[in-house]
N, C-alpha and C positions, 0 to 999 in steps of 0.2 A: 399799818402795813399796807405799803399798795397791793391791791387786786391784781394788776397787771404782770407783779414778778411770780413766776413758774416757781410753786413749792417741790421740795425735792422731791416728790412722789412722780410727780409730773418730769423730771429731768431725769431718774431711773427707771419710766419707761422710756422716752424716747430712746434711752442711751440701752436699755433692752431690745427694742425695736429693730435700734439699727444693726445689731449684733444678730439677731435674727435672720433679720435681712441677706446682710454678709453668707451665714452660713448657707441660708439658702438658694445665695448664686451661685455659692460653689457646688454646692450638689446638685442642682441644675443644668451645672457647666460639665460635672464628672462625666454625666452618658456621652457629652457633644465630642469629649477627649476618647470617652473609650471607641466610639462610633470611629473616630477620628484615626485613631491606630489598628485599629479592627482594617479600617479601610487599605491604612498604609501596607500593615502582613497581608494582607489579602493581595496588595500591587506587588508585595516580594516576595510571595510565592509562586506567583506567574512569572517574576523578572528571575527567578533561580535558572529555568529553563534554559535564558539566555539564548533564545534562537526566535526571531521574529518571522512574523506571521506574514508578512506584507513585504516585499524587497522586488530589486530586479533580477531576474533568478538567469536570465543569459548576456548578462551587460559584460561576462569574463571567457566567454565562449570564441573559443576557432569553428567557427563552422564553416568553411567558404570549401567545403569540401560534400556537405548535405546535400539530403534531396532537399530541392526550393521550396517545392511545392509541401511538403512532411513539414519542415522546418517553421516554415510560417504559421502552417494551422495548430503547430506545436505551442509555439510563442503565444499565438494569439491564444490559444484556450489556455493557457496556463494564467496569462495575464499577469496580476501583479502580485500575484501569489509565490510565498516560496517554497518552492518544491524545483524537481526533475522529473520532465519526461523523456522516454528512449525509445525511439520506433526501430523497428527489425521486420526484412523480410522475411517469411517463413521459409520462402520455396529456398532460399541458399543460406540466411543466415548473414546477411550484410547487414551493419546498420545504416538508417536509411537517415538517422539525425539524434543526435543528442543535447538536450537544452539541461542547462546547470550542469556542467561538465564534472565541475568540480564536485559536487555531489553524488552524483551517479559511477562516479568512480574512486568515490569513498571507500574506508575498509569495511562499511557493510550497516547494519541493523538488524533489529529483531524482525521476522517478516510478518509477525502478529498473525491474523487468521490467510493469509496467501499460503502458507503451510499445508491447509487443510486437502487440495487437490493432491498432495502427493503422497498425503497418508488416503487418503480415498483411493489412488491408485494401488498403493503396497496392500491395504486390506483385500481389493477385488483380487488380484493375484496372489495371496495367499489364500485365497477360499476362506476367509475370517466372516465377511459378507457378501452378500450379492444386493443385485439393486434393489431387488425387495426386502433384502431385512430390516427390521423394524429393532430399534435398539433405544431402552428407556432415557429420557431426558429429564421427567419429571415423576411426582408419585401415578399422575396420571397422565401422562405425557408420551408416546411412541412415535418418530420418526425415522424415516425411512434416507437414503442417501441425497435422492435430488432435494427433497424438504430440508435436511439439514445444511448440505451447500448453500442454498437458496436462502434461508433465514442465518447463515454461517453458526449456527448451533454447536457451542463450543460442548455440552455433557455429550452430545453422539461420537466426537473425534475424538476428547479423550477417552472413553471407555475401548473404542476401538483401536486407542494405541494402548492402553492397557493390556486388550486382550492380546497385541500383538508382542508386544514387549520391546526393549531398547533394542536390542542389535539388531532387530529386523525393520523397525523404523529406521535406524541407523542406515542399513544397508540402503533400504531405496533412496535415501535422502542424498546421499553421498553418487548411489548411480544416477540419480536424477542432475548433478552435476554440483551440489552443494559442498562450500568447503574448499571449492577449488576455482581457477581462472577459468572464466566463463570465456574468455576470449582470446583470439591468434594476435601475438605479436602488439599488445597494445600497453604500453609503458604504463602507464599510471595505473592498470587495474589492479584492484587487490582480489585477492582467495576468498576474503570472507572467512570465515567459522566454523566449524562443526566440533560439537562437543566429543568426547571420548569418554563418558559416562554422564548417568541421566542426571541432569542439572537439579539442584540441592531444591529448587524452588518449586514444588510441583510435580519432578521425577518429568518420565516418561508421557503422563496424561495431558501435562501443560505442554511440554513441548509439541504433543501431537498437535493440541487446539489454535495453541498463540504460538508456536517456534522458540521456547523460551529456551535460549543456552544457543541459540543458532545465530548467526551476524551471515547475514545475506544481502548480496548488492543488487540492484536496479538490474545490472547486467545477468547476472543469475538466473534472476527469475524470468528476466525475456527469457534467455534462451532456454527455458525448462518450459516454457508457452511456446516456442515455437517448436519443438517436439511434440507438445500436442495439438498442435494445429494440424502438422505436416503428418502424423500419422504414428511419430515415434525416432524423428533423424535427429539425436541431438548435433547441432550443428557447432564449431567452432563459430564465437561472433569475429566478424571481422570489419573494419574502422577503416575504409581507404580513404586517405587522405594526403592524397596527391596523383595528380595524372597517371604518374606510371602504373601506382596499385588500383586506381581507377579502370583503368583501361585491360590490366591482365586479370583482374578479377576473377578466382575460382573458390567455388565450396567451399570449405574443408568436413568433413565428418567426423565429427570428435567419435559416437558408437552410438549404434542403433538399439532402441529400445524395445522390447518387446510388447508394447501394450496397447496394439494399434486393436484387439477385440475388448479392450478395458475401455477405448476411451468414451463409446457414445453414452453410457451410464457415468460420467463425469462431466461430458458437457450439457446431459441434461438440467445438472443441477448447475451449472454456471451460465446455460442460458436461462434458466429458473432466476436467477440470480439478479439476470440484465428482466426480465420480462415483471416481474413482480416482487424480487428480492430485495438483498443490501444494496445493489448496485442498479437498479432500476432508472438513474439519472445518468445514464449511459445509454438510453435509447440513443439509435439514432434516426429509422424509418422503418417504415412497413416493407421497402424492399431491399433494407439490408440491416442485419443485426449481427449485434457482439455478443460471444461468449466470453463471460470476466466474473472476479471472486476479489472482493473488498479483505484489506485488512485496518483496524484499529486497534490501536494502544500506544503508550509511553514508553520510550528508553529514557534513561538519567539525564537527557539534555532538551527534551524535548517530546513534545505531542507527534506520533505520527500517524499517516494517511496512506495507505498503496491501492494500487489498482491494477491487477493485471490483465489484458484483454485479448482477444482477436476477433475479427472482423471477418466474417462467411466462410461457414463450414467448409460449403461442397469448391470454393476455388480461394483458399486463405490466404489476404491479398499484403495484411499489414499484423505486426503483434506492437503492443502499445502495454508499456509499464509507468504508470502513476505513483511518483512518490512525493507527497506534502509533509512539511514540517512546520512547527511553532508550538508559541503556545498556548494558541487560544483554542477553546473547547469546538470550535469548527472545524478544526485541522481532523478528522477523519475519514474511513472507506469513502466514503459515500458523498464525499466534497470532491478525493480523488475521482472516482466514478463520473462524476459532472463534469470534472474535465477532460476525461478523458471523451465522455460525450460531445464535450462542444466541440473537439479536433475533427472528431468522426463525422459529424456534421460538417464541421470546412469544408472535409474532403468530399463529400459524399457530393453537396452544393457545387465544388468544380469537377464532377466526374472523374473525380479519380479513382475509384473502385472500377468504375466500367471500363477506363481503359489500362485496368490492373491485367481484365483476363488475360487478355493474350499472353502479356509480358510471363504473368506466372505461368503458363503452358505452357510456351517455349522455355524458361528456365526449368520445367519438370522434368522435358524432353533432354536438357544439359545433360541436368544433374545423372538423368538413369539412362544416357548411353554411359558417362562417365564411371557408371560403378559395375 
């Protein structure tokens, strides 16, 4: 017998071996597959959103009708982000420019925690709270109105629409101008939302915290910010665009609100907000600051981001509504808030607030011989 021929012993291992082998590429290979589809669901469950993160957000804009100067520092701090911003005078209620047109006069969104200043207002004026009440958040947890603005503390606003209950949340939501065309004469706006009983998701508590069951536009909530800027004048917004509406330019006053001794115990907690809060990347300087209230969460198409602002108390020169969309985990308050920051800085860098005063004083003096 030669030595050299492999007895079968010898030919049922290697034919073993390689069998072995085999199975254990493939269970080797099974994790790099599951990895591999793990990765893919993970790419389609961001790509469900369908709404990107990164676009040109005014490449379909009429603007040659804006303020220039609004406009630009609008664009630029938005950058290549997609969202809308809306700047609004407070003293009459113009807008002063709107960038992603098409968005901001959408049928509306959830306004996530921007809800929360006008159930803060409906509790002070129902005597539900005052600035010092303290209302539990955790087992040992007590916060008081500006802390909770400030940290946007969703257990303090819902208990406090709890206590308040649906038709009185209702009520102020709707006189705050929700629900309805926030503006004079402008084609494309829509209503937005308002529920007609408390949304299945949450009742009355979630609505207070997140707005859940509310579809609220960019336009809305300016002008529900320039009511508290200006003292309480919900103004009709109005859009001139064209010489003639340029030039005759007046007011309108949709109705005056009563809540000019509610508001400093509200923008405590919204300048709380900008100074150490959610929105604290909306500084702009040591000698001008914004009062503003972040909101975050998802609608069915997307992540979104709001930010609602204004700019110096004692002569309120500009109101600025931040809204971002996508769907990446960045799109939040507080990305809005940054932009809304880097605008306020353009402006502030070319003096535009300084020479806001006059223009708002002579427009205050308009408006109140007019009425």
């Amino acid at each position: 017998m030669n030595s050299n021929r492999p007895n079968l012993l010898q030919v049922f291992s290697v034919i073993l071996s390689l069998l072995l082998c085999g199975n254990l590429a493939e269970l080797s290979a099974a994790p790099r597959a599951t990895r591999a589809t793990t990765r893919t669901t993970r790419h389609a469950s961001r790509a469900i959103y369908g709404v990107p993160t990164f676009t040109d957000s005014s490449k379909d804009d009429d603007a040659a009708f804006d303020d220039p100067v609004v406009r630009k520092a609008a664009v630029e701090g938005l950058g290549r982000y997609n969202g809308s911003v809306v700047a609004i005078d407070p003293a009459s209620g113009r807008i002063l420019s709107v960038v992603n047109q098409k968005l901001a006069f959408s049928a509306g969104f959830i306004p996530c925690s921007t809800i929360k200043p006008v159930i803060a207002i409906a509790g002070l004026q129902e005597g539900v709270i005052t600035a010092d009440t303290m209302l539990r958040v955790a087992p040992r947890k007590y916060l008081n109105l500006t802390e909770s603005l400030a940290h946007s503390n969703n257990a303090f606003f819902e208990e406090l629409g709890r206590r308040m209950g649906f038709d009185t949340v209702s009520r102020y939501g709707r006189l705050m101008g929700l629900g309805e065309l926030a503006g004079y004469q402008i084609p494309e706006e829509h209503p937005g939302a308002f529920p007609s009983e408390p949304p299945a998701y949450g009742g009355v508590a979630r609505m207070s915290s997140f707005g859940e069951g509310i579809q609220m536009t960019p336009l809305q909530l300016g002008a529900l910010a320039t009511a508290m800027a200006n003292g309480g004048t919900l103004y009709y917004l109005q859009y001139p665009r064209d010489p003639g509406a340029m030039q005759n330019f007046e007011p309108r006053v949709k109705r005056t609100l009563n809540i000019a001794s509610l508001l400093p115990e509200v923008r405590d907690g919204m300048l709380a907000a900008v100074l150490y809060g959610t929105a604290r990347l909306s500084y702009i300087s040591d000698d001008e600051q914004a009062f503003g209230k972040t909101g975050t969460c998802s609608d069915s198409a997307s992540r979104l981001g709001w930010f609602v602002s204004y700019a110096d108390q004692a002569h309120p020169k500009i109101v600025l509504v931040v809204l971002m969309r996508g769907h990446s985990s960045m799109v939040k308050g507080a990305m809005a808030a940054e932009i809304a920051g880097r605008i306020y800085r353009r402006l502030y860098d070319q003096n535009y607030f300084a020479g806001r005063h006059d223009a708002v004083g002579a427009s205050a003096m308009r408006i109140g011989s007019a009425q």
